[in-house]
C-alpha positions in Angstrom: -7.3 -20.1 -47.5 -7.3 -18.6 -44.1 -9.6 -15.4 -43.5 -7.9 -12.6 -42.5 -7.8 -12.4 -38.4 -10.0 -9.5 -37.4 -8.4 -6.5 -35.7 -8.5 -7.0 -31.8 -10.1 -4.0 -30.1 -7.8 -2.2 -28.1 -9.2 -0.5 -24.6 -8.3 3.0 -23.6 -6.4 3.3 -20.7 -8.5 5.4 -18.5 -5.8 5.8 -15.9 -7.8 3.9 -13.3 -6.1 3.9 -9.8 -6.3 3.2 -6.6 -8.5 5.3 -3.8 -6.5 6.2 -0.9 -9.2 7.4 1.3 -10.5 6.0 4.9 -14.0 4.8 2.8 -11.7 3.3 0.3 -10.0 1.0 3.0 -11.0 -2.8 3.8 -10.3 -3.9 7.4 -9.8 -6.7 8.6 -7.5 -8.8 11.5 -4.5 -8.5 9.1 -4.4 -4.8 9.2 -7.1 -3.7 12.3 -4.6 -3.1 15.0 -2.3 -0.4 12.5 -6.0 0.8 11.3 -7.4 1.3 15.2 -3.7 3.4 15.0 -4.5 5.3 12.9 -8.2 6.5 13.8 -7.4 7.6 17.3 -4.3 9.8 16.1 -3.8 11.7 17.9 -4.0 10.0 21.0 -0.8 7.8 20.2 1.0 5.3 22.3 4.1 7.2 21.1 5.5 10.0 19.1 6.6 8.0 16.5 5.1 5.1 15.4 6.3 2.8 12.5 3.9 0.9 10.6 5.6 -2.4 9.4 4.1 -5.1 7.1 5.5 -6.7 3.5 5.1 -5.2 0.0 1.2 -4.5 -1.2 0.1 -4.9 2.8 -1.2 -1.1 2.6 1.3 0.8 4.8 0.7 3.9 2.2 -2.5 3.7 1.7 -3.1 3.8 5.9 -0.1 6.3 5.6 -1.9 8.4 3.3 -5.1 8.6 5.5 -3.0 9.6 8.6 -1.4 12.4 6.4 -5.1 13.9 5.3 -6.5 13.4 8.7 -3.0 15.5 10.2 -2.0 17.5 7.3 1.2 16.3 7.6 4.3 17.2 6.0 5.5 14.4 3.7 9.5 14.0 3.9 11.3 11.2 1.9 13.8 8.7 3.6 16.9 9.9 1.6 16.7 14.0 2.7 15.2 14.7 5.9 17.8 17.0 7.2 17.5 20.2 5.6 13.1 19.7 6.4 14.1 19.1 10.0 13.9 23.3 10.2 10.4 23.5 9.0 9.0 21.4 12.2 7.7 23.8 14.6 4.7 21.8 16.1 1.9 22.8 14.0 2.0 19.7 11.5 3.3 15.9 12.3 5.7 14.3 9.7 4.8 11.0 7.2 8.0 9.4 6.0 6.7 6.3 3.5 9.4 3.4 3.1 11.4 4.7 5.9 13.9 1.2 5.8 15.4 2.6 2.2 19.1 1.9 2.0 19.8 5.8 1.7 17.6 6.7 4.8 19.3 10.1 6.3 20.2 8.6 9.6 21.6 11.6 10.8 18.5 13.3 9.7 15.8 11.4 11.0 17.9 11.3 14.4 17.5 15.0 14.3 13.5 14.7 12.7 13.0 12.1 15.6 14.1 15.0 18.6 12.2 17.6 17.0 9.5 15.7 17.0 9.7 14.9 21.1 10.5 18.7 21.5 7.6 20.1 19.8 4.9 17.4 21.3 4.1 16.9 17.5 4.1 13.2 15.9 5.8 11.2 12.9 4.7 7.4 11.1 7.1 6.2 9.6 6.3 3.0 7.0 8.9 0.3 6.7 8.5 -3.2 5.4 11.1 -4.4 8.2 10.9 -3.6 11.8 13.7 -0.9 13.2 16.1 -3.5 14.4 16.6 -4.7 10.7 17.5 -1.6 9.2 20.7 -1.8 9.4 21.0 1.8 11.1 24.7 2.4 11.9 24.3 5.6 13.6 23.9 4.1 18.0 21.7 7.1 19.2 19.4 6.8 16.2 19.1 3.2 16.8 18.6 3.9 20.4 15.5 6.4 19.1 13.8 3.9 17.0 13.9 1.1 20.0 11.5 3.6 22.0 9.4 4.1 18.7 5.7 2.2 18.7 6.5 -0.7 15.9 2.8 -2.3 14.6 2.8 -5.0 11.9 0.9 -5.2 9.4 0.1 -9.3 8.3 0.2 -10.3 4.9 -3.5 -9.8 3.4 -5.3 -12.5 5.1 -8.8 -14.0 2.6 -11.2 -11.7 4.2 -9.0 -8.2 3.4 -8.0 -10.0 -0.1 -11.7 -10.6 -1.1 -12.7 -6.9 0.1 -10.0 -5.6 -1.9 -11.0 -7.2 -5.0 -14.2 -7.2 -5.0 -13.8 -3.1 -4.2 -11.4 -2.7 -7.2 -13.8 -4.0 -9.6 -16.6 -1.9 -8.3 -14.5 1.3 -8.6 -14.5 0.4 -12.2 -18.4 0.0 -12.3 -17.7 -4.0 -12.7 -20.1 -6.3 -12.0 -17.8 -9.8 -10.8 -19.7 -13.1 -9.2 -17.9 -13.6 -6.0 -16.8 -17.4 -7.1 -14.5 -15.5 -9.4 -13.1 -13.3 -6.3 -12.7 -16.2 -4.1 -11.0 -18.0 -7.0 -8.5 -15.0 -7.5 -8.2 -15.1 -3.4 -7.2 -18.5 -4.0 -4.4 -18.3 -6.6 -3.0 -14.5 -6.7 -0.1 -13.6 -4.5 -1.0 -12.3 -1.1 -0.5 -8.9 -1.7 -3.0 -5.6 -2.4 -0.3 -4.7 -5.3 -1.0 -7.8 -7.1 -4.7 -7.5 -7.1 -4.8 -4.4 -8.5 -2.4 -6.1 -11.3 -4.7 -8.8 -12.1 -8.0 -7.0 -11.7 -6.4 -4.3 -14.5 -5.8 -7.4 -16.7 -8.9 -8.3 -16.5 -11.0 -5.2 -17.2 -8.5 -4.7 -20.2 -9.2 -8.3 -21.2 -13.4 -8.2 -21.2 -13.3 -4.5 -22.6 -11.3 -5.5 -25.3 -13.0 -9.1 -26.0 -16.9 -7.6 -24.9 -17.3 -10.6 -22.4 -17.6 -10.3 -19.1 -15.6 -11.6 -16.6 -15.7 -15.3 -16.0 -13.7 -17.7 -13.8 -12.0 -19.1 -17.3 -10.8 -15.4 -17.8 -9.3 -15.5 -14.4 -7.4 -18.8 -15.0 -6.1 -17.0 -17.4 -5.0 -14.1 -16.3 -3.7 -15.2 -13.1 -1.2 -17.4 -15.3 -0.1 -14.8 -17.5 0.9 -13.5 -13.9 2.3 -16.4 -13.1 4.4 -16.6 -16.0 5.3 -13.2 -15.6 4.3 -12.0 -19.3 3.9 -8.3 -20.1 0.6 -9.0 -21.6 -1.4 -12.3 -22.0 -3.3 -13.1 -25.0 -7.4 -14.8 -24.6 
């Protein structure tokens, strides 16, 4: 007769997230030029600046730095317009994901002038340069082509490892670095999927008491692989 399987412990989601902050931030080739950007605002090559990588390369969290350090005002892609008004100079404008398919053209055309006038600045995150947004409207076009574009690289194993290894150590876990440079190994180069795994894992040893061990890892990284909601140990 089988004995009864013993309840699994259940960890409490402690709504762990990310830090945006400058000391949060790993640097590294992948992301120093954009970073160096950013830490001499405002002495910019440009008024606007666009700050262009692929998903999880940490446009927003650099974006997010630039608006503390400025105070900016944060505008979304799809209504600019009716903000362009409240641009007198004093603060620079952040627009995150700026390449959405409902960017205000005719607003940020507008955003983009007020911005010259007033001597003030915008950034402007995309994760496709300018030309590739498909902008319709010429003169915006023609203000985007004068923009300063810097890419951001896909995390290279140096950012991916400080990343990690930072994630688990904002959660008070202990993780032997063979276990980082295997997850550097096999996760998806992006900062979103490392936060992903490394919340598998904490939920994983909290709810099993172990701590985290390379097997652990294997595992989680193919319940990612396989694309599963949850993965059992």
């Amino acid at each position: 007769m089988r004995e009864p399987e013993k309840p699994r412990q259940l960890p409490l989601d402690l709504g762990h997230t990310p830090g945006y902050s400058r000391d949060d931030l790993v640097v590294s080739q992948a992301n120093a030029q954009a970073v160096s950007l950013v830490d001499r605002w405002p002495e910019w090559p440009s008024p606007v600046v666009v700050l262009a990588g692929p998903a999880g390369s940490g446009k927003s969290h650099l974006a997010a730095i630039w608006r503390d350090a400025s105070h900016a005002l944060v505008l979304k892609a799809a209504d600019i317009e009716k903000h362009v008004a409240e641009i007198d100079g004093t603060r620079p404008v952040v627009i995150d994901d700026a390449d959405d398919r409902f960017l205000d053209e005719n607003g940020l055309f507008h955003l983009i002038n007020q911005v010259r006038a007033t001597g003030t600045q915008l950034l402007l995150t995309s994760r496709r340069f300018p030309a590739a947004w498909g902008v319709t409207l010429p003169d915006l076009a023609s203000r985007l082509k004068a923009a300063a574009t810097i890419e951001i690289d896909e995390p290279d194993d140096l950012l991916l490892a400080g990343v990690i290894t930072k994630l688990f150590a904002d959660r008070q876990i202990e993780v032997d670095q063979n276990v980082v440079q295997f997850l550097v190994r096999r996760i998806e180069r992006s900062l979103s999927t490392a936060i992903r795994v490394v919340d598998r894992l904490d939920r994983a040893a909290l709810e099993q008491k172990t701590r985290i061990t390379r097997a652990l890892a294997a595992e989680a990284v193919n319940a990612l692989d396989q694309g599963q909601a949850e993965f059992e140990i």
